[in-house]
C-alpha positions in Angstrom: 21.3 19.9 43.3 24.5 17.6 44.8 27.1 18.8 46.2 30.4 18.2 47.2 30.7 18.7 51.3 33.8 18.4 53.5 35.3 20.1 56.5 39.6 19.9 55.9 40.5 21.5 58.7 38.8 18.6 60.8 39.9 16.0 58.7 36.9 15.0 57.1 37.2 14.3 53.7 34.5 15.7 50.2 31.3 13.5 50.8 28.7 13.7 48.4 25.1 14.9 49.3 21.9 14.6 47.7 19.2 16.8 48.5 16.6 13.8 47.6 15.9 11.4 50.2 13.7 9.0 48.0 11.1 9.2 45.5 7.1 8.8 46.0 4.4 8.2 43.4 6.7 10.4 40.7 7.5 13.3 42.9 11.2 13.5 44.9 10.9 13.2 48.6 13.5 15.5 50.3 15.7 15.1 53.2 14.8 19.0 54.4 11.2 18.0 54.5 12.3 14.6 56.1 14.6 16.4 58.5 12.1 19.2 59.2 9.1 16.7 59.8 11.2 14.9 62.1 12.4 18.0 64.4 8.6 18.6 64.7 8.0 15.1 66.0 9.9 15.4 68.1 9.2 18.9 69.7 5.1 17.6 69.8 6.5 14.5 71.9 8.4 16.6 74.3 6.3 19.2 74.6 3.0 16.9 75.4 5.1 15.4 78.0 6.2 18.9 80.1 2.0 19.5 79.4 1.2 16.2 81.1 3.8 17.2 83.9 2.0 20.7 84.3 -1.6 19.5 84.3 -2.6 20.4 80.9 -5.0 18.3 79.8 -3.8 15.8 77.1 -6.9 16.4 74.2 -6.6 20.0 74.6 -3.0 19.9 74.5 -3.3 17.9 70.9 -6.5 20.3 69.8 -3.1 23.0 70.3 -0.9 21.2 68.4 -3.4 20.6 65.4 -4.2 24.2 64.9 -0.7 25.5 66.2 1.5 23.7 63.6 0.0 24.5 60.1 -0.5 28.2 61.6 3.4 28.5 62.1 4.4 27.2 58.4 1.9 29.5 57.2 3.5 32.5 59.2 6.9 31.4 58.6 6.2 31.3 55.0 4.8 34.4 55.2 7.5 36.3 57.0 10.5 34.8 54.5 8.0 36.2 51.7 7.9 39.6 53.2 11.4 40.3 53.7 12.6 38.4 50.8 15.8 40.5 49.5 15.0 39.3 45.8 11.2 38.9 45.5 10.4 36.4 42.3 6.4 35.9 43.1 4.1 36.2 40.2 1.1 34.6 41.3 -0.5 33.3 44.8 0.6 30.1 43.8 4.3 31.7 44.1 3.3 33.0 47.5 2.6 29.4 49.1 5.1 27.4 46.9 6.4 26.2 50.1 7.8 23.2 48.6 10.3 25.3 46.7 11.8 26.5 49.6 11.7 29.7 51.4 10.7 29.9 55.4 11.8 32.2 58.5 12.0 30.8 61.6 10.9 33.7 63.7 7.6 33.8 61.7 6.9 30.4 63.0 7.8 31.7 66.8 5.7 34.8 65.7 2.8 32.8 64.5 2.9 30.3 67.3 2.8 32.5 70.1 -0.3 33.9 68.5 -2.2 30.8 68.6 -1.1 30.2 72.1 -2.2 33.1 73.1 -5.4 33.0 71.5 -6.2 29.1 72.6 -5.4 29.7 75.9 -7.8 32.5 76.3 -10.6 30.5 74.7 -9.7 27.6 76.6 -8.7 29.7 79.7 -5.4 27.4 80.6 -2.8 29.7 81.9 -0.8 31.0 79.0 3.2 31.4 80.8 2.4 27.5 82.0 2.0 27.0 78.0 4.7 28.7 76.8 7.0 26.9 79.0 6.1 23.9 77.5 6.2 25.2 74.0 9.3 27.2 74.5 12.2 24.1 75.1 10.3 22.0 72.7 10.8 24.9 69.9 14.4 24.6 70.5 14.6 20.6 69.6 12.7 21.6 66.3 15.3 24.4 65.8 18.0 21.9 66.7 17.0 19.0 64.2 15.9 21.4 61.8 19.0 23.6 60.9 20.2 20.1 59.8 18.0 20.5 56.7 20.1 23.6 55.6 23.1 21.5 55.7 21.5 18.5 53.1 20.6 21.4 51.0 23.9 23.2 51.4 22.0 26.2 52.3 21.8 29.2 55.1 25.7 28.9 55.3 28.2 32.2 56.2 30.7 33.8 54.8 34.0 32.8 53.4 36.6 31.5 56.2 39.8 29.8 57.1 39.2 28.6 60.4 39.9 25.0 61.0 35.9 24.2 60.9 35.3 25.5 57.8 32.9 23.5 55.6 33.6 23.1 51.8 31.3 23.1 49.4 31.5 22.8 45.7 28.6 21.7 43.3 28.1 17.9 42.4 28.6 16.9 38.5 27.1 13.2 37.4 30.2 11.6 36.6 32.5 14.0 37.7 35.1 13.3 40.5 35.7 16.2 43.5 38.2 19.2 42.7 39.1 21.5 45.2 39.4 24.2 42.3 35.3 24.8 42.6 35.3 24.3 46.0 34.4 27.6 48.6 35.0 27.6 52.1 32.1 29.3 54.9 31.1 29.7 58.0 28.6 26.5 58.8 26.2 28.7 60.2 23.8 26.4 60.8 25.8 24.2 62.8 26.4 26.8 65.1 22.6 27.8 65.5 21.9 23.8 65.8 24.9 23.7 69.1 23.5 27.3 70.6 20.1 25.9 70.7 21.2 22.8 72.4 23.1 24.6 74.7 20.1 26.5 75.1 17.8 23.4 75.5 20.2 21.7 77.8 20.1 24.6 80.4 16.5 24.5 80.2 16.0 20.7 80.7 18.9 20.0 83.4 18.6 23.6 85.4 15.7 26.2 84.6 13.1 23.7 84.5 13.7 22.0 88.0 14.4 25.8 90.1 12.4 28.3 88.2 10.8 30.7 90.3 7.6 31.6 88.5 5.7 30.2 85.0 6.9 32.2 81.9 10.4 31.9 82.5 11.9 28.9 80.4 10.0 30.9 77.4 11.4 34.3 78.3 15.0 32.3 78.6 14.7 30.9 75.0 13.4 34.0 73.4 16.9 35.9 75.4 19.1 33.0 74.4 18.1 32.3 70.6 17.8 36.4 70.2 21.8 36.5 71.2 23.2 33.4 70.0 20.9 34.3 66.4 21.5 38.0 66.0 25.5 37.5 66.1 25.1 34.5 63.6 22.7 36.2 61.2 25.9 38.9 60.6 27.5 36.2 59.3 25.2 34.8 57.1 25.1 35.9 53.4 21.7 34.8 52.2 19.7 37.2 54.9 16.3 38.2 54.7 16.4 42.2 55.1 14.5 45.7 55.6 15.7 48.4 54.5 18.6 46.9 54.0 19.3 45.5 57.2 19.2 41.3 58.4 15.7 41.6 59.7 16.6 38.6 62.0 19.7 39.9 63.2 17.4 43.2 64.2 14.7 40.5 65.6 17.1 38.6 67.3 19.1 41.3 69.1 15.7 43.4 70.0 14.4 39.9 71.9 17.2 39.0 73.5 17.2 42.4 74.9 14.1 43.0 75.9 13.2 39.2 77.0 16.4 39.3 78.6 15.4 42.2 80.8 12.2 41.2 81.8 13.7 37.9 82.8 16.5 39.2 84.8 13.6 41.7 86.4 11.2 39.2 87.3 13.9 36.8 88.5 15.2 39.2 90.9 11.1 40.1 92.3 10.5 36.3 92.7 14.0 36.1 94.6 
């Protein structure tokens, strides 16, 4: 479905968005899957080049990446399934309709580590060298990424005023904008986009070139993206939850506090 997108209070005027980036053999083609496919990309290229710089062999870094990818959409399927607020699935074929939409994030961090942690037993590479080249490039797909949320005019917050407040109102064939149907949120994927290149930034320019021991640019980004996600998540309004609390907020908060204080602990040993 269109929709009508603009941001008044930064003087950017109702823009129309389709969800549909082009059509292939019959079937629409769309821009979150575009957008998604490309944040990938481009965490595989950036992570096979911090492996190259820490000695991991290039055909066992791509027999990773092969096994490591489909494994994380499977898990992050998985874990929107399981804490689905409004459960509609009436068959397996429910289950695995990815292409209707429907992922968590942290199932994909959850899934990957377990394949890292699994391949680099079998293939006896050390596992904190591999997480710090997964870690920063998980942050580039989480960066591109979010940007799918904002085609679909999805994953947004709560009603606001602030000045960067994004508008949205549904898109009618024909029809020209009114600001009658038009709400105004939080563009809560925008902020997680900026935190994790915040995130990524301190990594790339800082961390990377004085960190004191292997392990620590993935124990930052599991600290930072806890924080910067658990405060976000309480402003979403499309949560996934347990019990009825935002599972992610509960994830995000619990890893940013624990990964947070075995970083600051093992920082201060290796000082």
């Amino acid at each position: 479905m269109s929709h009508w997108i603009s941001f008044p209070g930064l003087n950017i005027e109702p823009f129309k968005i389709d969800p549909v980036a082009f059509n292939l053999f019959g079937r629409d083609v769309m821009w979150y899957g575009v957008i998604l496919t490309t944040g990938i990309i481009l965490a595989v290229l950036y992570a096979w080049q911090m492996a190259k710089k820490s000695g991991i062999n290039e055909d066992t870094f791509f027999n990773l990446v092969l096994v490591l990818i489909p494994v994380s959409i499977i898990c992050a399927r998985l874990y929107y399934v399981i804490f689905d607020p409004t459960p509609n699935y009436h068959s397996f074929i429910d289950v695995i309709a990815i292409w209707r939409g429907g992922i968590g994030i942290y199932g994909a961090v959850i899934g990957g580590a377990l394949t890292a942690i699994i391949f680099a037993k079998i293939t006896k590479l050390h596992l904190p060298t591999l997480l710090d080249c997964l870690a920063p490039a998980v942050m580039i797909g989480q960066i591109v990424g979010r940007w799918g949320n904002f085609v679909n005019a999805e994953a947004h917050g709560s009603v606001t005023d602030l000045p960067w407040r994004m508008g949205i109102s549904p898109y009618v064939e024909g029809s020209e904008y009114s600001e009658i149907y038009t709400s105004y949120y939080h563009p809560t994927f925008i902020y997680e986009s900026l935190w994790n290149l915040i995130g990524f930034l301190i990594i790339h320019f800082i961390l990377r070139k004085k960190k004191t021991f292997d392990g620590e640019l993935a124990l930052f980004y599991l600290a930072w993206y806890g924080l910067g996600r658990g405060f976000i998540e309480l402003l979403r309004t499309d949560s996934l939850r347990i019990f009825g609390f935002k599972v992610s907020a509960l994830v995000g908060f619990g890893c940013a506090l624990i990964f947070g204080i075995i970083l600051i602990a093992k920082k201060r040993k290796n000082n």
